[in-house]
GUZA-320991 format. One record per residue (C-alpha): chain; residue in one letter; z, y, x. Coordinates in Angstrom, 2 decimals. Layout:
// GUZA-320991
<node unit="A" code="a" Z="Z" Y="Y" X="X"/>
...
// end
This chain:
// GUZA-320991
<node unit="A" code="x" Z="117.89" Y="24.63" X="52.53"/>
<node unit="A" code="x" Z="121.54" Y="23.90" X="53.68"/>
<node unit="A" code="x" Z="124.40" Y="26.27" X="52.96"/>
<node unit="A" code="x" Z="127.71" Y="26.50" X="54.51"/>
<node unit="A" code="x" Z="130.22" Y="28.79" X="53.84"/>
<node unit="A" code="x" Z="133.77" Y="29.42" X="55.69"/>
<node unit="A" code="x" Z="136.80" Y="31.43" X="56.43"/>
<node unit="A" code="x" Z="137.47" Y="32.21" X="59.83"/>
<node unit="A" code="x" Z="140.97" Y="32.19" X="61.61"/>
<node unit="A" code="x" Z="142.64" Y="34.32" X="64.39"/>
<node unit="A" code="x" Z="143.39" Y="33.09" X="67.27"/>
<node unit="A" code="x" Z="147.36" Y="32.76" X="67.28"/>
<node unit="A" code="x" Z="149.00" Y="36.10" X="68.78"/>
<node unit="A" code="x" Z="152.37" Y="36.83" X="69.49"/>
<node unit="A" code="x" Z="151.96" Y="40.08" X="67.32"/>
<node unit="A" code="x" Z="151.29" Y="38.64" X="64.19"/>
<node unit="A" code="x" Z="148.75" Y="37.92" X="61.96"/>
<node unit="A" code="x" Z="145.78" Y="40.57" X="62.12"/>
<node unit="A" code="x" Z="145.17" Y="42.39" X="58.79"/>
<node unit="A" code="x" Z="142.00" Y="41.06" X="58.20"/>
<node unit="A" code="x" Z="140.36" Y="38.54" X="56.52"/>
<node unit="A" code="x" Z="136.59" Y="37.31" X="58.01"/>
<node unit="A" code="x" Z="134.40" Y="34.93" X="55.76"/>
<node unit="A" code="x" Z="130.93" Y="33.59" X="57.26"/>
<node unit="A" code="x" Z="127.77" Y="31.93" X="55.63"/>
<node unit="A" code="x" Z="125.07" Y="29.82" X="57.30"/>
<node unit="A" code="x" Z="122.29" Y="28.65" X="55.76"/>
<node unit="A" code="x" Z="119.53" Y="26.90" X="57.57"/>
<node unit="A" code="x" Z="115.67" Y="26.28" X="55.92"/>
<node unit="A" code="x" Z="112.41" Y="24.94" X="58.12"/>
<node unit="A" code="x" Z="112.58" Y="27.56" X="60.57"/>
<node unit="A" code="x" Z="114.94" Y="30.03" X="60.61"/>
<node unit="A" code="x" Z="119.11" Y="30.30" X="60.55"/>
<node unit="A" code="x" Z="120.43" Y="33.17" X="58.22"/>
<node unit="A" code="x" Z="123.79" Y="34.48" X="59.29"/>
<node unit="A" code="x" Z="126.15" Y="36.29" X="57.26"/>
<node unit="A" code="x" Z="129.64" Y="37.77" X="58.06"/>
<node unit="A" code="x" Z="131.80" Y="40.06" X="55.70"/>
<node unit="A" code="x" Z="135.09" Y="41.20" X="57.55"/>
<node unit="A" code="x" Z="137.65" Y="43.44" X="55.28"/>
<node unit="A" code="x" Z="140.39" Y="45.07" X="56.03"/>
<node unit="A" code="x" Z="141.94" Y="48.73" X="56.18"/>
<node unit="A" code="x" Z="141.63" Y="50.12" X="60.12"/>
<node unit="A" code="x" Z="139.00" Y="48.06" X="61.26"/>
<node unit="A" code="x" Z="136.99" Y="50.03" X="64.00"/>
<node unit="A" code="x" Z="133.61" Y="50.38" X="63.49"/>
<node unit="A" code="x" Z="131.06" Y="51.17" X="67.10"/>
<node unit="A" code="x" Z="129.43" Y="53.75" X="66.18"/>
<node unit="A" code="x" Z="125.70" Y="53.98" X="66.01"/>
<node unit="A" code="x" Z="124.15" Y="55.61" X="69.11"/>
<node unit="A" code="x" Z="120.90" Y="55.63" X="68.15"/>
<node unit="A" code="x" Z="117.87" Y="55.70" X="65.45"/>
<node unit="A" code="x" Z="116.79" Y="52.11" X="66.38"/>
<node unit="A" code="x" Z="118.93" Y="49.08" X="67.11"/>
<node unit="A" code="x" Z="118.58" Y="48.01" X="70.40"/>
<node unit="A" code="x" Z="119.34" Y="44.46" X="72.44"/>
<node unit="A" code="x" Z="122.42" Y="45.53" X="74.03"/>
<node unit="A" code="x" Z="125.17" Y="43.59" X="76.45"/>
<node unit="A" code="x" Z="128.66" Y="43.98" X="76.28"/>
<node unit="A" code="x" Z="129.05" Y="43.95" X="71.92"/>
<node unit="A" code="x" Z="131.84" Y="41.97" X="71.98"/>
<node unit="A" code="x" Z="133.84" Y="43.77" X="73.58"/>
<node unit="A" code="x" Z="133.79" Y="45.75" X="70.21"/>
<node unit="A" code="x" Z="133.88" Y="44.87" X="66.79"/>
<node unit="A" code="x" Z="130.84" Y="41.75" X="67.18"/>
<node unit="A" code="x" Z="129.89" Y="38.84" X="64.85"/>
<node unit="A" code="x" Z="128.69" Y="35.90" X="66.95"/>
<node unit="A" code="x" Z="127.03" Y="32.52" X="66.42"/>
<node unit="A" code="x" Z="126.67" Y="30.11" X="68.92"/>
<node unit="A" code="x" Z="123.88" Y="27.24" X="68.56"/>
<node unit="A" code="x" Z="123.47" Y="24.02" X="70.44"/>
<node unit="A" code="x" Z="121.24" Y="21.22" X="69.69"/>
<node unit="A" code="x" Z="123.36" Y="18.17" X="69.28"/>
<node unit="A" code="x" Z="123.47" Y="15.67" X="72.25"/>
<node unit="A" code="x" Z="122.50" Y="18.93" X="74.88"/>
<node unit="A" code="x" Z="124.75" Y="20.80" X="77.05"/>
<node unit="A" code="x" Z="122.53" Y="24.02" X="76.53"/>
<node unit="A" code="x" Z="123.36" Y="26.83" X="74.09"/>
<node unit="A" code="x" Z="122.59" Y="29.77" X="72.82"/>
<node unit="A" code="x" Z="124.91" Y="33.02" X="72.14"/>
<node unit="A" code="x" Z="124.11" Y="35.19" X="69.08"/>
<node unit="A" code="x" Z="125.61" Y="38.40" X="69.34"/>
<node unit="A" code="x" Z="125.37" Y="41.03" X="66.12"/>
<node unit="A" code="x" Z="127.06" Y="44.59" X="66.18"/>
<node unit="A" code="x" Z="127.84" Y="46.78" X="63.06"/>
<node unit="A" code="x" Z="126.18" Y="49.44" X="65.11"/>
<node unit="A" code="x" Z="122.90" Y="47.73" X="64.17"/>
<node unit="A" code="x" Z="122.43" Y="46.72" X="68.44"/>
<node unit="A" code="x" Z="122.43" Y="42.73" X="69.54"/>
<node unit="A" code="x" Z="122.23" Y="40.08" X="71.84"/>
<node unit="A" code="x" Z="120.83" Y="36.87" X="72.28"/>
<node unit="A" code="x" Z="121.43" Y="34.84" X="75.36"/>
<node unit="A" code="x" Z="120.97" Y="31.23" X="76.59"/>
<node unit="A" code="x" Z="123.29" Y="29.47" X="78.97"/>
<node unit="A" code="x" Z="122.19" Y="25.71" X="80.32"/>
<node unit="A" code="x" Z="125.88" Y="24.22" X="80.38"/>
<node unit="A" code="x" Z="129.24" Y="25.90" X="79.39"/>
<node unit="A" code="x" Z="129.04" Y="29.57" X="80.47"/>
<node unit="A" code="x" Z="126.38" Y="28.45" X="83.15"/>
<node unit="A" code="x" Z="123.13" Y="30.81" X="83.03"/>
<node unit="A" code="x" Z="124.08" Y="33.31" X="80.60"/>
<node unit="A" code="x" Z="120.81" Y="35.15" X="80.28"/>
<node unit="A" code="x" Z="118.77" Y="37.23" X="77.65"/>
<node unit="A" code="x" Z="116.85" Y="34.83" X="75.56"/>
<node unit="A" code="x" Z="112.59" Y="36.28" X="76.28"/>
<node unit="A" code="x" Z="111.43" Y="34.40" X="73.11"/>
<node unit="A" code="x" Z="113.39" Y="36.53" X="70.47"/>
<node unit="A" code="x" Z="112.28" Y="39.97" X="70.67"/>
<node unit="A" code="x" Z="113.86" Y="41.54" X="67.39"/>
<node unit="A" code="x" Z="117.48" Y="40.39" X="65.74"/>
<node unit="A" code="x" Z="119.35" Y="43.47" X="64.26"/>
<node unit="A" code="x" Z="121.43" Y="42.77" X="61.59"/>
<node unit="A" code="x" Z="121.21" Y="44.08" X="58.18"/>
<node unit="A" code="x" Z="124.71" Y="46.21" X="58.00"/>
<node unit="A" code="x" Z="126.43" Y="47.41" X="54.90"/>
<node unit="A" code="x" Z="129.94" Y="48.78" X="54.74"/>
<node unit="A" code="x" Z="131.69" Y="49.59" X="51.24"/>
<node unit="A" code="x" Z="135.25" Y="50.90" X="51.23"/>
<node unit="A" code="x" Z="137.11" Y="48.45" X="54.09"/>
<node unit="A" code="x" Z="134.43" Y="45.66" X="53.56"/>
<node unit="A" code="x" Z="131.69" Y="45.28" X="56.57"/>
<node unit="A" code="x" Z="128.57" Y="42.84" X="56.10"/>
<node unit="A" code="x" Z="126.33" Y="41.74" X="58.91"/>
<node unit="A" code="x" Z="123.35" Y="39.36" X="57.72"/>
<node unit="A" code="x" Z="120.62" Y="38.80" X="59.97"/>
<node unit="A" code="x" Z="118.03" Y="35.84" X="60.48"/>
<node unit="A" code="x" Z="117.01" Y="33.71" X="63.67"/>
<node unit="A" code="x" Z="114.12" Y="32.09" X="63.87"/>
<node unit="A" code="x" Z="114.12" Y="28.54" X="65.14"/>
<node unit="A" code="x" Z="110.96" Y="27.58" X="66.40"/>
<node unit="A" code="x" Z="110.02" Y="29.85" X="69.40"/>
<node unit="A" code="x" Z="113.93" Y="28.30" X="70.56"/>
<node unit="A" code="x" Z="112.59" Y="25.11" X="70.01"/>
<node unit="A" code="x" Z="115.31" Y="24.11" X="67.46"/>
<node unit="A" code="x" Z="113.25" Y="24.07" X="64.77"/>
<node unit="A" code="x" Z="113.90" Y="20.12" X="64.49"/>
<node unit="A" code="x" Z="116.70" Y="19.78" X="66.00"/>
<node unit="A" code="x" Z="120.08" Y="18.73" X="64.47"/>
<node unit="A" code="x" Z="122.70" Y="21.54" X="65.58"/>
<node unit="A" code="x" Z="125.95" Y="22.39" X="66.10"/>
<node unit="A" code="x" Z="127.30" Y="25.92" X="65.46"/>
<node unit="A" code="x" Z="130.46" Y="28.07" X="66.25"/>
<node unit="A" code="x" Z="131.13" Y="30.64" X="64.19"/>
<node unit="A" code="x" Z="133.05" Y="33.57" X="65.92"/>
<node unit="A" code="x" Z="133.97" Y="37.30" X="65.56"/>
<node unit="A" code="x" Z="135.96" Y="39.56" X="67.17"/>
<node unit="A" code="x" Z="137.25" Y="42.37" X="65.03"/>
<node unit="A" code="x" Z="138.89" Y="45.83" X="66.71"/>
<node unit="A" code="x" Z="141.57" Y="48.01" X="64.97"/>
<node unit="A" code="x" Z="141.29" Y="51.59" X="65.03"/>
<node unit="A" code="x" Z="144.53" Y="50.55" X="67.09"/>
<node unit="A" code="x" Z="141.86" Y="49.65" X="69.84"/>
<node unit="A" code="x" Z="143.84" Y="46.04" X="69.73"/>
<node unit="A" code="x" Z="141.20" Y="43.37" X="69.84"/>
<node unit="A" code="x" Z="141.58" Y="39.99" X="67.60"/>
<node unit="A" code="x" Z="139.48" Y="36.72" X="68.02"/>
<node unit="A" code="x" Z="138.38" Y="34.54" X="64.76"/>
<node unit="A" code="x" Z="136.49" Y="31.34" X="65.16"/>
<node unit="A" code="x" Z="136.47" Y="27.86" X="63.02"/>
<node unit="A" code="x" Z="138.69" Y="26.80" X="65.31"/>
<node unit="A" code="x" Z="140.43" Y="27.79" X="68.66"/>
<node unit="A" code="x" Z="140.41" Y="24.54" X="70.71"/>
<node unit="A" code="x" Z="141.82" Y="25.82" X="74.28"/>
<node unit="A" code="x" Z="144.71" Y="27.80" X="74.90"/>
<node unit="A" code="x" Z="143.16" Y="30.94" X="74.71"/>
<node unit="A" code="x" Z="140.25" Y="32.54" X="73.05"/>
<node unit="A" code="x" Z="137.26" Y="30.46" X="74.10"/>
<node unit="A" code="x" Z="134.41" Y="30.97" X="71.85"/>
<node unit="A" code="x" Z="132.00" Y="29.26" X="74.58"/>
<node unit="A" code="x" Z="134.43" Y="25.48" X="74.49"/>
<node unit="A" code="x" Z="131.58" Y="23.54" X="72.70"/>
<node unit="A" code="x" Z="134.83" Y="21.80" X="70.89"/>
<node unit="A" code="x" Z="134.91" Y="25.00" X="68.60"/>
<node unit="A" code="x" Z="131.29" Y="24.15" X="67.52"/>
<node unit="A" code="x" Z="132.78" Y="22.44" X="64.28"/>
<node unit="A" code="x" Z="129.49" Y="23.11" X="62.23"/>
<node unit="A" code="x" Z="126.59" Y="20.56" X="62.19"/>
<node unit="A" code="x" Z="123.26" Y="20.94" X="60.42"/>
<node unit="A" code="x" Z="120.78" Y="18.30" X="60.25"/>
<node unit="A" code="x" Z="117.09" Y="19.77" X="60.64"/>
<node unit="A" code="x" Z="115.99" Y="21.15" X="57.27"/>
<node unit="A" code="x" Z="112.28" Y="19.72" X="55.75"/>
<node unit="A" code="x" Z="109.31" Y="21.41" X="56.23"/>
<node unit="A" code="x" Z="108.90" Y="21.72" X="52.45"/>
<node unit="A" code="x" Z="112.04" Y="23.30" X="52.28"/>
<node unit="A" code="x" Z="113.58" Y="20.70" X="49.55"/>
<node unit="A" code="x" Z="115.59" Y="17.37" X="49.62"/>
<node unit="A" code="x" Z="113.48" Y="14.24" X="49.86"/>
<node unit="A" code="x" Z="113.95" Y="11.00" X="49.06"/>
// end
Protein backbone atom coordinates (compact mmCIF):
# COMPACT_ATOMS: atom_id res chain seq x y z
CA UNK A 1 0.00 0.00 0.00
CA UNK A 2 1.30 3.55 -0.95
CA UNK A 3 0.58 6.60 1.16
CA UNK A 4 0.79 10.16 0.30
CA UNK A 5 -0.01 12.87 2.28
CA UNK A 6 -0.18 16.83 1.40
CA UNK A 7 -1.20 20.33 2.09
CA UNK A 8 -3.13 22.01 -0.37
CA UNK A 9 -2.74 25.74 -1.53
CA UNK A 10 -5.20 28.51 -2.69
CA UNK A 11 -5.19 29.66 -5.70
CA UNK A 12 -3.61 33.31 -5.43
CA UNK A 13 -6.53 36.01 -4.88
CA UNK A 14 -6.34 39.53 -4.77
CA UNK A 15 -8.25 39.35 -1.33
CA UNK A 16 -5.88 37.58 0.58
CA UNK A 17 -5.14 34.46 1.86
CA UNK A 18 -8.39 32.35 2.71
CA UNK A 19 -8.66 31.35 6.42
CA UNK A 20 -8.32 27.92 5.92
CA UNK A 21 -6.01 25.36 5.93
CA UNK A 22 -6.88 21.91 3.63
CA UNK A 23 -4.61 18.73 4.14
CA UNK A 24 -5.29 15.54 1.81
CA UNK A 25 -4.22 11.76 2.03
CA UNK A 26 -4.08 9.16 -0.75
CA UNK A 27 -3.33 5.89 -0.30
CA UNK A 28 -3.58 3.35 -3.04
CA UNK A 29 -3.59 -0.83 -2.35
CA UNK A 30 -4.51 -3.65 -5.27
CA UNK A 31 -7.72 -2.26 -6.06
CA UNK A 32 -9.03 0.55 -4.60
CA UNK A 33 -7.87 4.51 -3.96
CA UNK A 34 -8.81 5.83 -0.39
CA UNK A 35 -9.28 9.56 -0.29
CA UNK A 36 -9.12 11.68 2.62
CA UNK A 37 -9.56 15.51 3.04
CA UNK A 38 -9.73 17.47 6.45
CA UNK A 39 -10.41 21.29 5.79
CA UNK A 40 -10.46 23.64 9.14
CA UNK A 41 -11.25 26.79 9.60
CA UNK A 42 -13.87 29.14 11.46
CA UNK A 43 -16.86 30.18 8.72
CA UNK A 44 -16.50 27.51 6.42
CA UNK A 45 -20.01 26.79 4.83
CA UNK A 46 -21.19 23.57 5.06
CA UNK A 47 -24.27 22.28 2.07
CA UNK A 48 -26.56 21.12 3.96
CA UNK A 49 -27.90 17.63 3.81
CA UNK A 50 -31.14 17.35 1.78
CA UNK A 51 -31.80 14.06 2.26
CA UNK A 52 -31.67 10.54 4.28
CA UNK A 53 -29.43 8.93 1.59
CA UNK A 54 -26.51 10.41 -0.31
CA UNK A 55 -27.18 10.67 -3.72
CA UNK A 56 -24.86 11.07 -7.15
CA UNK A 57 -25.44 14.61 -7.65
CA UNK A 58 -23.98 17.36 -10.40
CA UNK A 59 -23.09 20.68 -9.67
CA UNK A 60 -21.02 19.93 -5.89
CA UNK A 61 -18.47 22.10 -6.62
CA UNK A 62 -20.02 24.81 -6.88
CA UNK A 63 -20.22 24.37 -3.00
CA UNK A 64 -17.94 23.37 -0.48
CA UNK A 65 -16.51 19.88 -2.71
CA UNK A 66 -13.36 17.72 -2.24
CA UNK A 67 -12.22 16.45 -5.64
CA UNK A 68 -9.70 13.96 -7.05
CA UNK A 69 -8.91 13.70 -10.43
CA UNK A 70 -7.26 10.31 -11.86
CA UNK A 71 -5.54 9.65 -15.11
CA UNK A 72 -3.60 6.71 -16.11
CA UNK A 73 -0.17 7.88 -17.03
CA UNK A 74 0.65 8.16 -20.82
CA UNK A 75 -3.55 8.68 -21.57
CA UNK A 76 -5.33 11.78 -22.26
CA UNK A 77 -8.52 10.32 -20.46
CA UNK A 78 -9.52 11.14 -16.88
CA UNK A 79 -11.68 10.77 -14.41
CA UNK A 80 -13.33 13.54 -11.96
CA UNK A 81 -14.07 12.52 -8.33
CA UNK A 82 -16.37 14.75 -6.80
CA UNK A 83 -17.23 14.31 -2.74
CA UNK A 84 -19.68 16.75 -0.85
CA UNK A 85 -19.88 17.20 3.01
CA UNK A 86 -23.56 16.79 2.38
CA UNK A 87 -22.79 13.07 1.99
CA UNK A 88 -23.97 13.49 -2.24
CA UNK A 89 -21.13 12.83 -5.17
CA UNK A 90 -19.98 12.61 -8.49
CA UNK A 91 -17.96 10.65 -10.62
CA UNK A 92 -17.41 11.52 -14.21
CA UNK A 93 -15.09 10.57 -17.11
CA UNK A 94 -13.90 12.93 -19.78
CA UNK A 95 -11.71 11.36 -22.93
CA UNK A 96 -9.28 14.49 -23.31
CA UNK A 97 -9.15 17.78 -21.26
CA UNK A 98 -12.76 18.74 -20.39
CA UNK A 99 -13.87 16.66 -23.54
CA UNK A 100 -16.86 14.13 -22.63
CA UNK A 101 -17.57 14.98 -19.20
CA UNK A 102 -20.04 12.27 -18.36
CA UNK A 103 -21.29 10.17 -15.29
CA UNK A 104 -19.00 7.27 -14.89
CA UNK A 105 -21.92 3.80 -15.26
CA UNK A 106 -19.34 1.46 -13.59
CA UNK A 107 -19.32 3.13 -10.04
CA UNK A 108 -22.64 2.95 -8.63
CA UNK A 109 -21.99 3.96 -4.85
CA UNK A 110 -19.11 6.67 -3.61
CA UNK A 111 -20.43 8.77 -0.60
CA UNK A 112 -17.99 9.88 1.59
CA UNK A 113 -17.65 9.11 5.15
CA UNK A 114 -18.21 12.85 6.75
CA UNK A 115 -17.28 13.95 10.20
CA UNK A 116 -17.21 17.52 11.40
CA UNK A 117 -15.77 18.47 15.01
CA UNK A 118 -15.70 22.11 16.06
CA UNK A 119 -14.29 24.01 12.59
CA UNK A 120 -12.61 20.70 11.36
CA UNK A 121 -14.51 18.81 8.28
CA UNK A 122 -13.29 15.19 7.13
CA UNK A 123 -14.34 13.55 3.92
CA UNK A 124 -12.81 9.90 3.44
CA UNK A 125 -14.22 7.78 0.92
CA UNK A 126 -12.82 4.78 -1.27
CA UNK A 127 -12.78 4.14 -5.19
CA UNK A 128 -12.46 1.10 -6.48
CA UNK A 129 -10.05 0.59 -9.34
CA UNK A 130 -10.84 -2.28 -11.25
CA UNK A 131 -14.36 -1.87 -12.81
CA UNK A 132 -12.29 1.73 -14.15
CA UNK A 133 -9.82 -0.41 -15.40
CA UNK A 134 -6.98 1.26 -13.40
CA UNK A 135 -6.44 -1.37 -11.33
CA UNK A 136 -2.79 -1.76 -12.98
CA UNK A 137 -2.26 1.18 -14.15
CA UNK A 138 0.40 3.71 -12.98
CA UNK A 139 -1.58 7.11 -12.24
CA UNK A 140 -1.44 10.49 -11.92
CA UNK A 141 -3.68 12.42 -9.46
CA UNK A 142 -4.79 16.09 -8.73
CA UNK A 143 -5.81 16.79 -5.61
CA UNK A 144 -8.39 19.73 -5.43
CA UNK A 145 -11.05 21.37 -3.17
CA UNK A 146 -12.99 24.18 -3.22
CA UNK A 147 -13.97 25.49 0.16
CA UNK A 148 -17.08 28.28 0.61
CA UNK A 149 -17.25 30.86 3.49
CA UNK A 150 -20.36 31.45 5.18
CA UNK A 151 -19.33 34.77 3.25
CA UNK A 152 -20.67 32.76 0.14
CA UNK A 153 -16.95 33.74 -1.34
CA UNK A 154 -15.63 30.67 -3.05
CA UNK A 155 -11.70 29.66 -2.76
CA UNK A 156 -9.84 27.03 -4.98
CA UNK A 157 -6.95 24.66 -3.37
CA UNK A 158 -5.06 22.23 -5.50
CA UNK A 159 -1.22 20.86 -5.40
CA UNK A 160 -0.61 23.28 -7.65
CA UNK A 161 -2.34 25.99 -9.85
CA UNK A 162 -0.53 25.73 -13.23
CA UNK A 163 -2.71 28.27 -15.51
CA UNK A 164 -3.69 31.60 -14.75
CA UNK A 165 -6.74 30.83 -13.20
CA UNK A 166 -8.30 28.06 -11.29
CA UNK A 167 -8.01 25.03 -13.56
CA UNK A 168 -8.38 21.91 -11.68
CA UNK A 169 -8.94 19.94 -15.15
CA UNK A 170 -4.94 21.31 -16.67
CA UNK A 171 -3.47 17.72 -16.41
CA UNK A 172 -0.15 19.90 -15.36
CA UNK A 173 -1.79 20.15 -11.79
CA UNK A 174 -1.80 16.28 -11.68
CA UNK A 175 1.55 16.44 -9.57
CA UNK A 176 0.82 13.00 -7.84
CA UNK A 177 2.01 9.67 -9.39
CA UNK A 178 1.38 6.18 -8.05
CA UNK A 179 2.85 3.20 -9.48
CA UNK A 180 0.23 0.18 -9.49
CA UNK A 181 0.20 -1.39 -6.02
CA UNK A 182 0.85 -5.60 -5.83
CA UNK A 183 -1.75 -7.87 -5.73
CA UNK A 184 -0.48 -9.14 -2.37
CA UNK A 185 -0.70 -5.87 -1.09
CA UNK A 186 3.18 -5.72 0.14
CA UNK A 187 6.60 -4.60 -1.35
CA UNK A 188 8.42 -7.25 -3.35
CA UNK A 189 11.63 -7.78 -4.21
Amino acid sequence: METLERHLEPFAAAAGRPPFRVMARLERSAGSLTLRVVMTGPGLLVPATDSEQPARRDGLWQYTCAELFVGAVGRPGYLEWNLSPSGHWNLYRFDGYREGGRPEPAITAAAPRVTRAGSELVLEADLPLEPLGLAAEPLELGLSAVLQATDGTLSYWALGHPAARPDFHDRRGFLLRLAPASPTGGNEP
